[in-house]
C-alpha positions, 0 to 999 in steps of 0.5 A, a space after each residue: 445485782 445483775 443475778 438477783 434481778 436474772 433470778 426475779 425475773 427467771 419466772 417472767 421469763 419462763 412464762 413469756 417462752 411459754 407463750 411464745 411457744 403457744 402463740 406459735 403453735 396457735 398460728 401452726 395451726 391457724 393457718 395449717 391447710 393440710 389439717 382442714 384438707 384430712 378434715 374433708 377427706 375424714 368427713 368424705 369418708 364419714 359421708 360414704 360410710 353414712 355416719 353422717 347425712 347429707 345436710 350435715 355433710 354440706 354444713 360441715 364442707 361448707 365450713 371447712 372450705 370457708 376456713 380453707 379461703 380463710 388460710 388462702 387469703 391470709 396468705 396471699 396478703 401475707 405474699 403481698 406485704 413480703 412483695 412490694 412493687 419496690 422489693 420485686 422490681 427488676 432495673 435493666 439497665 443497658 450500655 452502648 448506646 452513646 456513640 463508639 458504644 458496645 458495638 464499635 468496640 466490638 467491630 474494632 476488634 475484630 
């Protein structure tokens, strides 16, 4: 019974790691700042070489750096939820204190 539904599912299955994989892709390049980053520098050298003029060169800066905010602030959020106050809180706790402390016990050895 179990390799019936293995096999009428087998094409489910397939198609579900498919999309998986395209999703995955999808957010590489979603969130890939060094492709936005060889954008500008191929559209720098667009502009020196004058295949592109000047407004179209601001346009297209303009747009590139909003994406590059874009990535900059997902991932900050991103950071955020991985860093809670909870998760990177440091608890130092301290000994000696009380009477005949670290301390006594230090000079009675001596």
């Amino acid at each position: 019974m179990f390799l019936i539904d293995s096999l009428l599912l087998a094409p489910i299955s397939g198609l579900k790691f498919i999309l998986n994989q395209v999703q995955k892709v999808a957010d590489q390049e979603l969130n890939d700042e060094s492709l936005i980053k060889h954008q500008l520098l191929e559209l720098q050298m667009r502009l020196e070489l004058d295949e592109v003029s000047d407004e179209d060169f601001r346009e297209q800066e303009a747009e590139l750096f909003a994406r590059l905010r874009v990535i900059k602030a997902r991932q900050l959020d991103l950071l955020a939820e991985v860093h809670t106050a909870e998760s990177s809180s440091i608890v130092i706790e301290s000994g000696g204190d009380e009477e005949g402390g670290v301390w006594s016990r230090s000079r009675d050895n001596e």
